[in-house]
N, C-alpha and C positions, 0 to 999 in steps of 0.2 A: 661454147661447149654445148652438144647436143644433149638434148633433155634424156634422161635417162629413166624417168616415168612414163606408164601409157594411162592414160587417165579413163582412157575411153576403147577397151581393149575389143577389138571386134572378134576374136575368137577366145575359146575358153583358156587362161592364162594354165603354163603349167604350174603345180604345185610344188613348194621345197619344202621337205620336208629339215631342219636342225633335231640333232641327232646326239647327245654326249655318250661317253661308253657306259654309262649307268643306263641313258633311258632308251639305247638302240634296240635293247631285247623286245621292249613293248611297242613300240614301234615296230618293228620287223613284224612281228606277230599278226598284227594288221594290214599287212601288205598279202598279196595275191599269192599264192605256192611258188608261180614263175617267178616274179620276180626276187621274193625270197630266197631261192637258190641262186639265183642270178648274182644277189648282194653276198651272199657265201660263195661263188664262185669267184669272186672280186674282191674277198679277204677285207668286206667292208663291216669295220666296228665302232665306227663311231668316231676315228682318230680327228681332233682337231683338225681342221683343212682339207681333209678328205673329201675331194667330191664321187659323186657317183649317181650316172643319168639312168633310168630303171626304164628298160624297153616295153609296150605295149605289143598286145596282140600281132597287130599288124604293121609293125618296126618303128613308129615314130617312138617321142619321148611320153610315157607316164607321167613318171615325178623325177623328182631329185630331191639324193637325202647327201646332206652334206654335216661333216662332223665340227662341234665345236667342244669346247673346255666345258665340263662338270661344273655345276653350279659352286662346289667346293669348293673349285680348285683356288689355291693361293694367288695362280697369277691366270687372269683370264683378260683374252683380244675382242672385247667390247668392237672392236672393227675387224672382226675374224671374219663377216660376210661380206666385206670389202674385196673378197678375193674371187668374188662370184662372177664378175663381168668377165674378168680373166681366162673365165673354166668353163663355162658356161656358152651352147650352142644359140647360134641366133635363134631369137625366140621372144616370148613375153612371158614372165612370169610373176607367181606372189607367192608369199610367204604362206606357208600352211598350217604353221604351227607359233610359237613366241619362240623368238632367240632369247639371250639373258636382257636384252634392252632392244627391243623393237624401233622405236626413234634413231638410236646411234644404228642399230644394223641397217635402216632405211639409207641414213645418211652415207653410211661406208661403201653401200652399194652405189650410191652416187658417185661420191669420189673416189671407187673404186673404177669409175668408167672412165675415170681422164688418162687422155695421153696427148705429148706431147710429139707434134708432124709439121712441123712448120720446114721444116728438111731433111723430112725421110718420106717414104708413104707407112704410115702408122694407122690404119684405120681404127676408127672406135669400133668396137665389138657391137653389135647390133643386139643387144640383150638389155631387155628394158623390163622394169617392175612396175607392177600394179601395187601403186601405192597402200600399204595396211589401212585399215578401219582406223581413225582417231587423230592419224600423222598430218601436221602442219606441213602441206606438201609444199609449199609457196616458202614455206620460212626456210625449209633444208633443201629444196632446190636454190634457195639465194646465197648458202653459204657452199654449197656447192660449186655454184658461180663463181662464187668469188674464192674462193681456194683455187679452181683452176684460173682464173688471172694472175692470183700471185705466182703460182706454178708457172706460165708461159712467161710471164719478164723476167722471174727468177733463171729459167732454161737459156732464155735467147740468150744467144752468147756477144759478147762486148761490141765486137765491132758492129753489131747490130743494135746493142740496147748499151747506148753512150748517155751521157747528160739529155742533149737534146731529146734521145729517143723518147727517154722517161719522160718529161716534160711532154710529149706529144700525146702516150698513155696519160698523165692525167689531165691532159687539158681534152684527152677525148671523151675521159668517164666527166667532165664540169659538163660539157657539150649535151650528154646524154641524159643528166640531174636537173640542166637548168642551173649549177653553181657558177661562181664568179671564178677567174680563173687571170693570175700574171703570174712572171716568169720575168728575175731580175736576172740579166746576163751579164759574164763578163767582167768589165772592168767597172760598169756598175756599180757593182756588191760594195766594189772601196767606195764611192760615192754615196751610197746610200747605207754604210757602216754595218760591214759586215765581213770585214778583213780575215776572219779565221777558216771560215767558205772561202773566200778566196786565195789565201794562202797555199791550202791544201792542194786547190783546183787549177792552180797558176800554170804548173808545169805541163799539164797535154795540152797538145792542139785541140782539142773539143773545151769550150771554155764552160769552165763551171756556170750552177744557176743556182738560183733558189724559186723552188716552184712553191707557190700561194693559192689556194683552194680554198673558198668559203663557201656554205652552203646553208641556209633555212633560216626562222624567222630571226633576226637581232634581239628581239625581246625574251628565247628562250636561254637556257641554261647553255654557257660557253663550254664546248668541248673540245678542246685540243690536239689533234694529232700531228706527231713529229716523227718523220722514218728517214733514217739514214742511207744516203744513194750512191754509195762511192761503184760508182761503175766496172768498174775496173780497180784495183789496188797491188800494184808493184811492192808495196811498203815505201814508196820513195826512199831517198838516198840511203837510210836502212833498209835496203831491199830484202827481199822475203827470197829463198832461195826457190827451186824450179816446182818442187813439191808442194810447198805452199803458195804457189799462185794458180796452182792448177783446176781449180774453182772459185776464181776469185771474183769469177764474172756473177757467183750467188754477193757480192759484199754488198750489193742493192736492195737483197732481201729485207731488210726493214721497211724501206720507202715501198718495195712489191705490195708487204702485209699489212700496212699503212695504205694503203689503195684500196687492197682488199675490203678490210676493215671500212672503210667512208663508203663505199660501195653497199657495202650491207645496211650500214647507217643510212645512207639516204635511199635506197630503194625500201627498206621498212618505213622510210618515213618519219623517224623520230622525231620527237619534239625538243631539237638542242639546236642551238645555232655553230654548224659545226665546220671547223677549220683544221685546214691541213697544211703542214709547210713540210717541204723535202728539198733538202742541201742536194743538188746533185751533181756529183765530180766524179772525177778521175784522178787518183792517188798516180801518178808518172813521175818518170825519172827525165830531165833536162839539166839544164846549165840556169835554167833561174826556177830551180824547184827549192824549196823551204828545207832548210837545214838542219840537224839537231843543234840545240842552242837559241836558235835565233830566238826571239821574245817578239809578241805581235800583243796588240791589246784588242782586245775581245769586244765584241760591242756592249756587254756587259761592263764594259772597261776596267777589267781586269788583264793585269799584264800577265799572257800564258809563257810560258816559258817551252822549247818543245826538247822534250827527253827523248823521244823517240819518234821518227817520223811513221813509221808503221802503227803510232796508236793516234790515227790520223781521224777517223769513225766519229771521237768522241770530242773532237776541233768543231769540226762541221756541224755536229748537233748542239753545241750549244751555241753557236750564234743564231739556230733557229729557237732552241729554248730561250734563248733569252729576247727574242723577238715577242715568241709568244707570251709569255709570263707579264708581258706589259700588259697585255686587254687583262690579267688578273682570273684567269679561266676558270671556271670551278673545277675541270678537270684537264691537264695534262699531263698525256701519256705518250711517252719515245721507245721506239721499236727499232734496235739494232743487231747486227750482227758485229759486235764489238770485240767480247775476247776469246781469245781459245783458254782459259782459265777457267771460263763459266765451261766449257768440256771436259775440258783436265775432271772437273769439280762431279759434272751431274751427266757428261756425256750428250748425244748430239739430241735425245730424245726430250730432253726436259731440262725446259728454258727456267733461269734463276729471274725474279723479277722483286725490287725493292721499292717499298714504298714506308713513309712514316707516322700512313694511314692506318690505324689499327681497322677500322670498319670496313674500307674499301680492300686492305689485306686478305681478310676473312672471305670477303664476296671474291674476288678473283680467285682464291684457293676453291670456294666452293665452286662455281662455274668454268674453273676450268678440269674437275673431276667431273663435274657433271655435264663436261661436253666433249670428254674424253678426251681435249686439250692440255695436255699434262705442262704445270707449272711449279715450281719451287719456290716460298718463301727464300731471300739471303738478306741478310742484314745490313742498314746501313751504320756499320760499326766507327763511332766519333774516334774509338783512339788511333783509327790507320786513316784518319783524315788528315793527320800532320806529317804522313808521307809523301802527300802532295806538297809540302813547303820547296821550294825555290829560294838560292839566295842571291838570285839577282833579278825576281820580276814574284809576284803575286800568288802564283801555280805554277806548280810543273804536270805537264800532261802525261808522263811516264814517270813513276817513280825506277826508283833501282831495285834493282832484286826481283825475287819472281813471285814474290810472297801475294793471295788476296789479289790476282790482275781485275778478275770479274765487282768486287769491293770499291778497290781504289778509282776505279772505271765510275762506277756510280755516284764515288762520293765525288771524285770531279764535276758527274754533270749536275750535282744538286746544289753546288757552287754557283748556278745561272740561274735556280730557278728559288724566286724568294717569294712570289706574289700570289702565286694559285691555289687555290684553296687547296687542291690535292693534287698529287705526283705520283706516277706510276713509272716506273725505269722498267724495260725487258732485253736483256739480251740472249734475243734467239742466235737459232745456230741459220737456219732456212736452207736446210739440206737434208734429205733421207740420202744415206749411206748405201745402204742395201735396201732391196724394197720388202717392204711389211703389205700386209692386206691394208688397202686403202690407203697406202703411202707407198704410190714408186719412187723409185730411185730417183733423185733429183730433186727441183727446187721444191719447197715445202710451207704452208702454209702455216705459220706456229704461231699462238697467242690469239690471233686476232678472229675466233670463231668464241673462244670464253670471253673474250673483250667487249663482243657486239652482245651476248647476251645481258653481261654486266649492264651495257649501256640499254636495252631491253628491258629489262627489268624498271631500272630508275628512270627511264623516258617515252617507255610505249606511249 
């Protein structure tokens, strides 16, 4: 992704002026006669979103006064100047005035500049900002970065971003870190106990993996990242009908934001010794795809039992939580795109994330409001953990009924993980719907920009 800062602007940047319909009167007031009727000739008040370029003398651009939400208002788009790369003529510009949060609107104009061209001609808008007085440009250009990486593996579509490809993505960011970097293929997995990744991953011709990523010194604080890669997901032999596979090429979304995330982590430089593992499959339909019913024992060796092959997501991640849970991690945290229950629930924009940490609860809630990452406490509720009972194996990976999917999802995976000092469960959605300022449409970055500050904080 092209940097979307000029640091070093060799002409005078133009000015934006943020505008609410309370403070447009004073503002306007202070502008030039011309232009002032210009902005009344353009029925321009202030409206949230509204842009409007205010001509000079001699026909180039003055300024720009663009309209955001009243400091009042109940609901306001902390990434409402996300929409500015979009509107906005090629140019250099800065801020002229404070939006509601200077920091987030820096950053929104950042990933306000991604798009995704990998097969179309999509050019980036050539509209770049002089960074404000104060702003950590280095920190919000990094998360920048790494939201448009999850964004472009989340976009590419399957037959392009299969098992392998994923593995290639991270064995290129180990390459670029200096991490250690393997990749168990195959028929492997059963040899080196990990039958539930394999299970899943049997039926396509692209054979399943589990990719392994370590990075920094052994002696610091173990941090754990787990993201879920099903590349592709049919729902196997419970197939998902035409409607629901028609982005199923985002079900890799965890492992994307899991990438993301260690990206940020190791180019801050953190002082954690940090590890990444991602199950990566392909949920397919064949003649030796895994059955409802069938019983497989987990490398946790717990015998799973499978109630539905479509809740296939949360197979895969725990033979990697249970991998990890062995080194005893002081944190592990899994990043999936698991139920459509956590939408039913809170919808595409805000991921439910369980943990049975009160303190580490409180800090993700906090850091993910204060980095406009919106998250939701859900609970991990004991009494629908005996809906996972089975009575012919250990667990059932689907219960019946529709009751709690996003719940019972959870309380499954906390079945593998007994040894790390703390756990963090999210399941995002890793899709904009419609596009928002500083969210297009498509694959989406969720969770893991509150996550690296979390880790920020406890490990600068």
């Amino acid at each position: 992704m092209q940097s979307p800062f000029e640091t070093t602007p060799g002409a005078a940047a133009i000015p934006i002026f943020f505008a609410t319909k309370t403070t447009w009167g004073a503002i306007a007031r202070d502008l030039p006669e011309q232009a002032r009727r210009f902005a009344a000739a353009n029925d321009f008040t202030g409206k949230p979103g509204k842009c409007l370029t205010l001509p000079a003398p001699d026909g180039k651009i003055a300024q720009v006064v663009f309209g955001i939400e009243d400091e009042t208002a109940k609901s306001r788009d902390l990434f409402r100047p996300g929409a500015l790369p979009g509107l906005l003529p090629a140019g250099v510009y800065r801020f002229a005035n404070a939006p509601h949060d200077v920091r987030l609107a820096t950053l929104a104009f950042a990933l306000g500049s991604y798009r995704f061209g990998r097969y179309r001609k999509n050019e980036t808008p050539d509209v770049r900002l002089v960074p404000p007085d104060g702003i950590d440009v280095a920190d919000v250009a990094r998360m920048a970065e790494a939201a448009a990486l999850a964004r472009d593996l989340i976009n590419t579509p399957s037959n392009d971003m299969g098992p392998e490809e994923l593995a290639q993505a991270a064995q290129a960011l180990a390459t670029r870190f200096g991490a250690q970097f393997n990749c168990i293929v195959g028929d492997e997995l059963v040899k080196q106990n990990f039958p539930l990744i394999h299970a899943v991953g049997m039926a396509s011709t692209r054979a399943p993996r589990l990719i392994d990523l370590s990075w920094g010194d052994p002696a610091n604080p173990k941090v754990t990242l787990v993201g879920k890669g099903v590349c592709f997901d049919t729902g196997g032999l419970d197939i998902k009908p035409s409607s629901g596979m028609l982005i199923m090429k985002k079900d890799m979304g965890g492992a994307a934001n899991v990438l993301a995330l260690a990206q940020m982590v190791m180019d801050a430089k953190l002082k954690v010794r940090l590890r990444v593992l991602i199950p990566a499959v392909e949920n397919a339909v064949a003649g030796n795809a895994f059955r409802p019913l069938d019983i497989f024992k987990s490398r946790k060796g717990l015998n799973v039992e499978i109630g539905n092959t479509d809740a296939e997501g949360r197979l895969v991640l725990a033979d990697a939580l249970a991998l990890a849970d062995e080194e005893k991690p002081d944190l592990l945290v899994d990043l999936g795109t698991l139920t459509g229950a956590a939408r039913v629930a809170l919808g595409p924009d805000l991921p439910p994330f369980y943990t049975d940490d009160e303190t580490l609860a409180e800090s993700v809630a906090a850091h993910a409001k204060q980095e406009n990452d919106p998250l939701w406490r859900m609970p991990l509720w004991p009494p629908y953990d005996s809906w996972l009972d089975s009575k012919t194996a250990d667990i059932n990976n689907a219960p019946s009924g529709g009751f709690a999917g996003s719940i019972t999802c959870a309380l499954f995976l906390q079945r593998f993980v007994t040894d790390a000092t703390s756990w963090l469960h999210v399941d995002i959605y890793g899709w904009t719907p419609s596009a928002k300022p500083a969210r297009p449409e498509g694959g989406e970055c969720q969770a893991a920009r509150a996550i690296y500050k979390l880790l920020s904080q406890r490990y600068a």
